[in-house]
C-alpha positions as CSV (number, residue, x, y, z in Angstrom):
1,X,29.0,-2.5,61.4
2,X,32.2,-3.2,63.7
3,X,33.8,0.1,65.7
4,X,36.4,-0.5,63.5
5,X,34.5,0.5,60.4
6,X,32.2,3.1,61.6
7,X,35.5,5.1,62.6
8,X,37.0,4.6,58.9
9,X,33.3,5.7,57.6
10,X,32.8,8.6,60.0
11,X,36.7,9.4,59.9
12,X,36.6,9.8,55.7
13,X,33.1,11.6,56.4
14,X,34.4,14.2,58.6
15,X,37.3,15.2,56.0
16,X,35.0,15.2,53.0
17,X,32.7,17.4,55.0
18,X,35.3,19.4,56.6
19,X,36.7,20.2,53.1
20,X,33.4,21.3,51.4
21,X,32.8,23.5,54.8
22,X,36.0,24.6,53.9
23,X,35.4,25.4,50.2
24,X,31.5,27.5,51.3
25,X,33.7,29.1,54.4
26,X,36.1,30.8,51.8
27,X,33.0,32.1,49.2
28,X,31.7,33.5,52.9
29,X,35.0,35.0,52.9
30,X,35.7,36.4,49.8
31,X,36.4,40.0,49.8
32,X,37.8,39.8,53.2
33,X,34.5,39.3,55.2
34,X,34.6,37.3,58.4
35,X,34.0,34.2,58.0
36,X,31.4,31.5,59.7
37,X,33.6,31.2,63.3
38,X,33.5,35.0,63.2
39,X,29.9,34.9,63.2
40,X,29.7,32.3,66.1
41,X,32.0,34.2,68.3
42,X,30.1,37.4,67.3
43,X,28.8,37.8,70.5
44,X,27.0,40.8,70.7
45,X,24.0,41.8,68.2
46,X,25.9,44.9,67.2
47,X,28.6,42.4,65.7
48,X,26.3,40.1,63.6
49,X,25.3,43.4,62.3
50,X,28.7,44.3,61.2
51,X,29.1,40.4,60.0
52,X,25.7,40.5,57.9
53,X,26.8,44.0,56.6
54,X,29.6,42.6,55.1
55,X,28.1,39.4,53.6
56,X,25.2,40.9,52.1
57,X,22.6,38.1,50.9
58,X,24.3,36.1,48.9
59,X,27.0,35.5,52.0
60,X,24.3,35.1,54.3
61,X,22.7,32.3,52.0
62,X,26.6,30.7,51.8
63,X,26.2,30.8,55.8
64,X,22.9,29.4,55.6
65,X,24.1,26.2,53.4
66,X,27.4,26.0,55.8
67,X,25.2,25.4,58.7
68,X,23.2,22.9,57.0
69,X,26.1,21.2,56.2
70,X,27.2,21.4,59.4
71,X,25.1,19.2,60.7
72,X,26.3,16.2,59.1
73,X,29.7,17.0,60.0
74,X,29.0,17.5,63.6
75,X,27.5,14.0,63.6
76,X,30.3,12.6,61.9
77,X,33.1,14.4,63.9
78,X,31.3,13.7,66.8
79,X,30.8,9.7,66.3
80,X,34.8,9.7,65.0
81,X,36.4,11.4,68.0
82,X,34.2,9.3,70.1
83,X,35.3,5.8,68.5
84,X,39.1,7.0,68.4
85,X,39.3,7.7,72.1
86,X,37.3,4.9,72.9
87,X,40.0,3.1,70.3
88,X,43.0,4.4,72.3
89,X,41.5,3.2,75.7
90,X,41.5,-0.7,74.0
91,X,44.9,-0.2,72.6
92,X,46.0,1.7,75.9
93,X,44.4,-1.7,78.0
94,X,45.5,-4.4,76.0
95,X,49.2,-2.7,76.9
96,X,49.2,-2.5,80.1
97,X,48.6,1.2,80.0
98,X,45.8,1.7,82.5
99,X,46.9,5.3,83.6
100,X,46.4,6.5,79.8
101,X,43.2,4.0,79.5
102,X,41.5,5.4,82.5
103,X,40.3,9.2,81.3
104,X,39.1,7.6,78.2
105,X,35.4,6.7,79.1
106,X,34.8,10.0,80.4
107,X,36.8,11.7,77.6
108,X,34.8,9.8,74.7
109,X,31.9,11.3,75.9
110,X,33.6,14.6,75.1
111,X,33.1,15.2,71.2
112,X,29.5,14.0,71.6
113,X,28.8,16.9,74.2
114,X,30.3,19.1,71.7
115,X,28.5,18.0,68.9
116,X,25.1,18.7,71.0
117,X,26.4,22.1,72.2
118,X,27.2,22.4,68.0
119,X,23.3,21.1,66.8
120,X,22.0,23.9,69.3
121,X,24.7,26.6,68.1
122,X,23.8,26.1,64.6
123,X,19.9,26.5,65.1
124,X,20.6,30.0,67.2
125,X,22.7,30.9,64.2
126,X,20.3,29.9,61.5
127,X,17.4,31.4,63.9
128,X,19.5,35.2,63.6
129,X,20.2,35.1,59.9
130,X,16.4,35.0,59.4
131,X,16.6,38.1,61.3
132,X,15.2,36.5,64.8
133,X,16.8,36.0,68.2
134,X,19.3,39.2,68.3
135,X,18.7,39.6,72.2
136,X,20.8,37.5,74.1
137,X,20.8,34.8,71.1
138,X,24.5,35.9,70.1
139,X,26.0,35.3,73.5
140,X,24.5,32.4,74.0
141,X,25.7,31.6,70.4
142,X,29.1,32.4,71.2
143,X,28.8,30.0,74.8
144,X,27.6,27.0,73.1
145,X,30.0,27.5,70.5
146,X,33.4,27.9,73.0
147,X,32.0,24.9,74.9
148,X,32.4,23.2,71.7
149,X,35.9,24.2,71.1
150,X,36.8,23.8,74.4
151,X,35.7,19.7,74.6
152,X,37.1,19.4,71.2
153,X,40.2,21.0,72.4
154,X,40.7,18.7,75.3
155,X,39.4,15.6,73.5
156,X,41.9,15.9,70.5
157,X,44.6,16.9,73.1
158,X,43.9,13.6,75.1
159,X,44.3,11.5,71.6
160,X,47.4,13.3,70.6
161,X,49.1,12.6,74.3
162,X,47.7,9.7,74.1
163,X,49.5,8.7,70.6
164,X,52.7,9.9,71.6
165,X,52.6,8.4,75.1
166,X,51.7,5.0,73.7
167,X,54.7,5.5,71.0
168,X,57.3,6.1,73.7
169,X,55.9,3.5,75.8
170,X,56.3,0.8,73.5
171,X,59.9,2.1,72.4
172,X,60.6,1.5,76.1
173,X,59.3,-1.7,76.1
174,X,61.2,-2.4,72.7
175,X,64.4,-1.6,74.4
176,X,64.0,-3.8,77.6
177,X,62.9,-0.8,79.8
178,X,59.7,-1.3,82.1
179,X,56.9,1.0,80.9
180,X,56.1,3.8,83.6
């Protein structure tokens, strides 16, 4: 399979699964209880107590399945992200753009790191809603998880400076003016 087509695969992947994560996120939710990034930013055992209060079993089982599913999306978001930055370093190289190419290598390796830190989040979460792991397992929970949003934070806020860098860049070079 070319790069090309694995991103279009894991691209439509990570929407379809994003969506039904979406869809079990709001049953988790009904009647106002927190949702599933609630529970991974809980924290403290005292707050996955309030969390599982609210659920009851049958939002705990909706958690259970959202994790589950999680898995495939974190492989899928992981693999896209990876292939788009690795996609905007080519396109940034092939124009000339070295100073936008030159974070990419390290930056690709970004959404994979956060897709590892995700895998491990989601077993400590699925390891407390059987009841296990209260100790220190929700802080550790909530670690893993803001590493994840932090990497994805600064991998998607690479690719969107990088899109609109490459964008002005070639509407200077459109107009005659030499791209800095």
């Amino acid at each position: 399979m070319t790069r090309r087509r694995a991103m279009w695969v894991t691209g439509v992947a990570t929407v379809v699964l994003f969506a039904v994560l979406a869809i079990v996120d709001a049953s988790i939710r009904s009647g106002g209880a927190p949702g599933i990034v609630a529970y991974e930013l809980a924290g403290s055992t005292e707050r996955v107590a309030v969390i599982f209060g609210h659920w009851g079993e049958s939002g705990r089982d909706a958690a259970a399945l959202s994790l589950w599913i999680d898995f495939l999306f974190l492989a899928a978001y992981g693999i896209f992200l990876c292939l788009a930055v690795l996609a905007v370093r080519d396109a940034a190289r092939a124009r000339g753009f070295d100073q936008l190419a030159r974070p990419a290598t390290v930056i690709a390796a970004l959404p994979l790191a956060a897709a590892a830190f995700d895998a491990l989040e989601n077993a400590g979460l699925l390891v407390m809603l059987t009841g296990r792991g209260q100790g220190r397992g929700p802080m550790l929970v909530t670690l893993l998880a803001s590493a994840k949003f932090v990497l994805l934070a600064i991998t998607l806020i690479y690719l969107l400076v990088a899109a609109a860098t490459m964008v002005r860049l070639r509407l200077r070079q459109a107009d005659g003016e030499p791209a800095r």
